[in-house]
Every structure is written in structure tokens, then in C-alpha cells.
C-alpha positions in Angstrom: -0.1 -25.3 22.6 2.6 -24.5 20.5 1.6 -25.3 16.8 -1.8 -25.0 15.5 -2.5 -25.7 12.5 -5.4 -23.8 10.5 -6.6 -23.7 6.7 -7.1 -20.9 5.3 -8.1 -20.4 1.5 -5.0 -19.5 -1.0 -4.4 -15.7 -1.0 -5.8 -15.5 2.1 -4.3 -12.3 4.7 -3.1 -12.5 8.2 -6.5 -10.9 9.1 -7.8 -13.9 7.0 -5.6 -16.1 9.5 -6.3 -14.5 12.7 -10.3 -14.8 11.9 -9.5 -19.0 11.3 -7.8 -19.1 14.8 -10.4 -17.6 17.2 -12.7 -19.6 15.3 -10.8 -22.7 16.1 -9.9 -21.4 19.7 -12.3 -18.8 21.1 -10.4 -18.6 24.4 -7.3 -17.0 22.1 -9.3 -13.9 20.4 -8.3 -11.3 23.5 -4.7 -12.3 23.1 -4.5 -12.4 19.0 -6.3 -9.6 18.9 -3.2 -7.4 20.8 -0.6 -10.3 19.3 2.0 -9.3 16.5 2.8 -11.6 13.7 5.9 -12.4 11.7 6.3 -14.5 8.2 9.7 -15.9 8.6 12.0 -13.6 9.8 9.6 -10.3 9.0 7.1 -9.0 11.0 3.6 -7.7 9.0 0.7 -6.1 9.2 -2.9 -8.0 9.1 -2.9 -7.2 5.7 -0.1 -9.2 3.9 -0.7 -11.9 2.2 0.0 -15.5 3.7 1.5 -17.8 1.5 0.7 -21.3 1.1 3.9 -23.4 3.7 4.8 -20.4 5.0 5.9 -20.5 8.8 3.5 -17.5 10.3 4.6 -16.8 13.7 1.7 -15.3 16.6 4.2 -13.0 18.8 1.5 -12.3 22.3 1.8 -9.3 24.1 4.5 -9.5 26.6 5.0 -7.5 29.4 7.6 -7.3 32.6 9.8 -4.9 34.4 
């Protein structure tokens, strides 16, 4: 799956959005749980505000040697 789409109230956080997605796909809460996220071009903490069209981006942990 590449795109998901998920509602999420107006003023609602990235926690806010992270909550909407295990909800809609339980099998994802281990990975979004350890994931980063990024509005546009900026990564952010849970607690930043997601605006309404905004492209949010789920960055899973990746690992390799």
C-alpha cells in the first residue's frame, strides 16, 4: 500500500493521525509506532499540527548494513 487515505478532524496532530491509521490498519501499529513522519519537506514530532491537504509522509524504520 502506498497511499492511505484517513480523516482526521481539522486541527488534528500527527499523534491524532497515527491513532486514525492503526485504527484503519491494525497490522501497521508496531511499524508506525517506531516510524518518523515528515509534512512536506520537514520532518515533525507527533505533536505538530496537520493541516487540512497537506502531504504527511510515514518514513518506517529501516535498517541494513
Amino acid at each position: 500500500m502506498d497511499v492511505l487515505d484517513v480523516d482526521v478532524p481539522e486541527g488534528a496532530k500527527v499523534a491524532d493521525l497515527r491513532q486514525a491509521i492503526v485504527e484503519r490498519v491494525p497490522n501497521l501499529a508496531t511499524i508506525v509506532r517506531h516510524s518518523l513522519w515528515a509534512i512536506g519537506t520537514e520532518y515533525v514530532g507527533e505533536d505538530v499540527e496537520a493541516s487540512p491537504n497537506a502531504d504527511i509522509a510515514l518514513i518506517p524504520p529501516v535498517s541494513g548494513g
